[in-house]
C-alpha positions in Angstrom: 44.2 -2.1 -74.2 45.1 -1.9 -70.3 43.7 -4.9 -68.3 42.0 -5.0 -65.4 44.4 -6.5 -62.6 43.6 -7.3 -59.1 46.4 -8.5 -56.7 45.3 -11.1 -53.8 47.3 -10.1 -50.7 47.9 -6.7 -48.7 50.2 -7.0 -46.7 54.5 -6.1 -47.5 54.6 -8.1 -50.5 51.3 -7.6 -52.1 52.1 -3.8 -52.1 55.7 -4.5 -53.5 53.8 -6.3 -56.3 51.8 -3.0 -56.8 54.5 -0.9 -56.8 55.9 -3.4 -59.3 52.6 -3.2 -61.7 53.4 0.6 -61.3 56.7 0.0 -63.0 55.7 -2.1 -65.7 52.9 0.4 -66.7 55.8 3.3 -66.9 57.2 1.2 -69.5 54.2 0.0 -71.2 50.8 1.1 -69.7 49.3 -2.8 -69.9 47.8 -3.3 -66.2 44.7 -1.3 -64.9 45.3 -2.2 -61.0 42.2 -2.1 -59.4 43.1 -2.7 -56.0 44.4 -5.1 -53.4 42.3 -8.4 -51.8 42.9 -9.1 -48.3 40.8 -11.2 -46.0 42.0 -9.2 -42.9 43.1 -5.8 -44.0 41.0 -3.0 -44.9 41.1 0.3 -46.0 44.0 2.0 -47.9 47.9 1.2 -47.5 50.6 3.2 -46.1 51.2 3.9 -50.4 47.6 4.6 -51.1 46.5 1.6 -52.6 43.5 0.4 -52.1 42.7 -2.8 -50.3 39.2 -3.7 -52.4 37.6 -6.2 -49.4 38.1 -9.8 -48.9 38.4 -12.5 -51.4 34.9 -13.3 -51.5 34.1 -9.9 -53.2 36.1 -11.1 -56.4 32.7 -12.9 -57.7 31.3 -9.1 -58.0 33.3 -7.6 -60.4 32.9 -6.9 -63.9 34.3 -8.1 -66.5 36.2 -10.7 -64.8 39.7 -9.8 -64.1 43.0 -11.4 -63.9 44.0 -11.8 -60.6 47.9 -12.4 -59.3 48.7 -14.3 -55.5 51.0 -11.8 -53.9 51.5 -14.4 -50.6 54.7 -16.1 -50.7 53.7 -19.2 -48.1 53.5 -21.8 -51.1 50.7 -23.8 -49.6 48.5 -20.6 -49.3 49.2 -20.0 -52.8 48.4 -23.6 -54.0 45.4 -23.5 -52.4 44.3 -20.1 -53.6 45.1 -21.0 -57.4 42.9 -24.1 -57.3 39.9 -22.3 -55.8 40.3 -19.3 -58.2 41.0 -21.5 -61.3 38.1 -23.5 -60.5 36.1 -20.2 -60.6 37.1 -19.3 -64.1 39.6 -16.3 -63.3 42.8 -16.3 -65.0 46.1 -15.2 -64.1 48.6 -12.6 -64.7 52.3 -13.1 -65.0 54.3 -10.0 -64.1 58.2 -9.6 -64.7 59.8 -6.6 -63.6 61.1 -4.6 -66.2 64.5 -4.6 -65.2 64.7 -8.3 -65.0 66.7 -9.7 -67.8 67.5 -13.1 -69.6 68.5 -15.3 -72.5 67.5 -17.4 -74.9 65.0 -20.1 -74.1 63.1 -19.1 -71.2 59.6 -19.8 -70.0 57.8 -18.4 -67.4 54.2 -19.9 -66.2 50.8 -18.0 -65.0 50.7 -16.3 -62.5 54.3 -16.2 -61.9 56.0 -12.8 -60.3 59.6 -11.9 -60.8 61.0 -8.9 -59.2 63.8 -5.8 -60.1 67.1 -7.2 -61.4 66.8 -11.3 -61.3 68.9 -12.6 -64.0 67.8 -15.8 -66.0 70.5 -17.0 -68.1 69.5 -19.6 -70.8 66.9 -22.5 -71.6 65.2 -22.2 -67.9 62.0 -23.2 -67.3 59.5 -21.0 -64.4 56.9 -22.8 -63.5 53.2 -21.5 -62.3 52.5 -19.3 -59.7 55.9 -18.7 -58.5 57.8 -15.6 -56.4 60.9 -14.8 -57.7 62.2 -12.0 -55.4 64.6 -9.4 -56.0 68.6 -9.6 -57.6 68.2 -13.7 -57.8 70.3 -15.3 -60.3 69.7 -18.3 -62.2 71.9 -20.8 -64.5 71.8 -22.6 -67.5 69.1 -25.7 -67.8 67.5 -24.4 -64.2 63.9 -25.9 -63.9 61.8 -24.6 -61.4 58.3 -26.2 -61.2 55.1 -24.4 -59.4 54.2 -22.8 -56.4 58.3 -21.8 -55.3 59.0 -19.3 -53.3 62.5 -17.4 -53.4 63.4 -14.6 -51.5 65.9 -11.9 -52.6 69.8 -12.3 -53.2 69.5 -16.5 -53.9 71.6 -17.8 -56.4 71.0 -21.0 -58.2 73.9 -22.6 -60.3 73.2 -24.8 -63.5 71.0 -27.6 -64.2 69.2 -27.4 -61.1 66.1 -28.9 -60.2 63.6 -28.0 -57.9 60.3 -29.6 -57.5 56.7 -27.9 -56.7 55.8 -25.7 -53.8 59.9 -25.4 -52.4 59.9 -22.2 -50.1 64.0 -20.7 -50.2 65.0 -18.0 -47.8 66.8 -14.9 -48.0 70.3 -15.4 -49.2 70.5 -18.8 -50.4 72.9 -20.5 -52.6 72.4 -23.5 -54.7 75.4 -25.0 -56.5 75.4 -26.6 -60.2 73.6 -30.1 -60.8 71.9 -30.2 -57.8 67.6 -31.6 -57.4 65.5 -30.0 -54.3 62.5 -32.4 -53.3 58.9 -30.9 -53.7 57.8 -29.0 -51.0 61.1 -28.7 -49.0 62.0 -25.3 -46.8 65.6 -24.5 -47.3 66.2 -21.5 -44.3 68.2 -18.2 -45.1 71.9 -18.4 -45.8 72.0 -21.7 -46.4 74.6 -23.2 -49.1 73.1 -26.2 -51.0 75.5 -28.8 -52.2 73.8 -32.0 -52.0 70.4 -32.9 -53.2 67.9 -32.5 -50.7 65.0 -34.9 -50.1 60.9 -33.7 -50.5 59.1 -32.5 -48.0 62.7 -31.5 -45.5 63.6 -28.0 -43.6 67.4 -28.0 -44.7 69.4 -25.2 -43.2 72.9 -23.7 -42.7 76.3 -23.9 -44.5 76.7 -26.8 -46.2 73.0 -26.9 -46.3 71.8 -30.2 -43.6 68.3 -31.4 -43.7 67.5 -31.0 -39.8 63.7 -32.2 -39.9 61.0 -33.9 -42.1 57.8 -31.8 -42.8 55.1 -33.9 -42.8 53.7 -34.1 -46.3 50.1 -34.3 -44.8 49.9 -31.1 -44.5 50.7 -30.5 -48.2 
């Protein structure tokens, strides 16, 4: 029995995650999409789906359903889980069907992973994370909630990267390595050393160029 799925966000990456949802229901017709939540946008999208209202009008539908965070600023995301989780809604997880992976994974609620990302073996996905497209991952990678990773990042083996880390296009993260919660490491950047929480690291070898101030976290 299809359930009913809304996604919260409009904008490019909530409508790749409908598109996504399309593609999953080709395979297996599991998700009944009923439309997009945006506080700002309204209407219909460029690809005809429809954005539903703001996030207020959530409390009005029935039977409840499960709701995904399409917004890849972590710290949005956070936020929006708490509030939503508070409220009784639960959360889908969505893998593209084209993803693939060993032995040994998990993947948390909520969490979206995109067209050909490989996961190799005994990796752990946290909660509410965005795995973008063609990322690879190695053996014994933990990645705990709220990450954000855009498309073409590699991470080696036995990496570790603590909660709400935001990784841009591009990225590279060699074996053995630990990333501090809430760190920002910009596109391109090759990560060879571990990086501290709460640090914008950029560039090739990866440098940490300022301290975020966890305050605001």
């Amino acid at each position: 029995m299809k359930e009913p799925l809304v996604i919260i966000g409009a904008s490019g990456f909530g409508r790749e995650v409908a598109n996504l949802v399309e593609d999953i229901n080709k395979q297996e017709y599991r998700w009944d999409l009923l439309g997009l939540i945006d506080d700002k946008l309204e209407g219909i999208t460029v690809e005809g789906y429809k954005i539903i209202g703001p996030i207020s009008v959530l409390d009005s539908i029935r039977p409840k359903p499960k709701v995904v965070i399409a917004i890849a600023d972590t710290k949005t995301r956070r936020t929006l889980a708490n509030t939503l989780a508070g409220k009784g809604f639960s959360f889908a997880t969505l893998v593209h069907p084209t993803v693939s992976y060993g032995r040994a994974i998990s993947i948390g609620e909520g969490t979206i992973i995109c067209k050909y990302s490989h996961l190799t073996t005994n990796i752990s996905v946290g909660k509410h994370n965005i795995i973008n497209e063609i990322c690879g991952f190695g053996h014994d990678t933990v990645l705990h909630d709220f990450v954000s990773i855009m498309s073409h990042s590699i991470f080696g083996g036995n990496v570790e990267v603590g909660n709400g880390c935001y990784f841009g296009l591009n990225t590279v993260v060699i074996n053995q390595i630990k990333i501090g919660e809430w760190s920002v490491i910009g596109a391109g950047a090759t990560v060879v050393d571990d990086i501290p929480p709460y640090s914008l690291a950029v560039g090739v070898p990866a440098r940490v160029i300022k301290k975020l101030d966890q305050f605001d976290v």
